[in-house]
C-alpha positions, 0 to 999 in steps of 0.5 A: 470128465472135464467140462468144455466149455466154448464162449459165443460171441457176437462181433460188430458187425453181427457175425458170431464167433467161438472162443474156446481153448485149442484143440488138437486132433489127429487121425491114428492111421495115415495112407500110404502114398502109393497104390497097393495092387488093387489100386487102393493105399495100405495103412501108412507111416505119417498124417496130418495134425489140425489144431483148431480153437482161439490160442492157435496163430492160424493161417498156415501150415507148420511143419515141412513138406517131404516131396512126393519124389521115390526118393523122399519116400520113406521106404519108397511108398510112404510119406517121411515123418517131420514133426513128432505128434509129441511136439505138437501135443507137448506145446498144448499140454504145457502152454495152454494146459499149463503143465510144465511136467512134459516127462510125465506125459511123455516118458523117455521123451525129450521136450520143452519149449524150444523143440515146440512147433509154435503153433500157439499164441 
């Protein structure tokens, strides 16, 4: 298993703070954005991504927003995808991880620097 390690650091004005590398996480199931009929949701198409950790330019929200509107829906109940997990994931691998060899851990998946999302700095 490979060590992570997070450095502590104390600002000037006393404050502590991480530095460790990016983090990317996400949850494996989304929710669909209507209700099923006993007012509770199924599981869903799309979801949100968080990367969190001392590379990231944060401070926004990457990504666009598909609407809510029956007919920005996918199928009419669930939230359209816009940004491939693997575009998100593939920028962390090759930027910070430093491995340039994407197809290797996406096969027969079209990758690279350009379709990254620029999250990190």
């Amino acid at each position: 298993m490979t060590k992570f390690q997070i450095y502590v650091s104390q600002d000037d004005q006393g404050m502590y703070f991480a530095e460790c590398p990016s983090v990317p996480g996400c949850h494996a199931i989304g929710r669909t954005a209507r209700e099923n009929g006993n007012r509770g949701t199924d599981h869903g198409h799309a979801n949100v991504m968080f990367v969190v950790g001392g590379p990231v330019k944060g401070g926004k929200v990457y990504g666009q927003w598909p609407g809510l509107a029956p007919e920005q829906l996918y199928e009419g109940r669930d939230l359209a995808l816009t940004t491939d997990f693997r575009r998100v994931l593939g920028e962390a691998v090759e930027r910070h991880l430093g491995n340039r060899n994407l197809n290797a851990v996406f096969p027969n998946f079209e990758n690279g620097a350009s379709r990254f999302v620029g999250y990190l700095g």
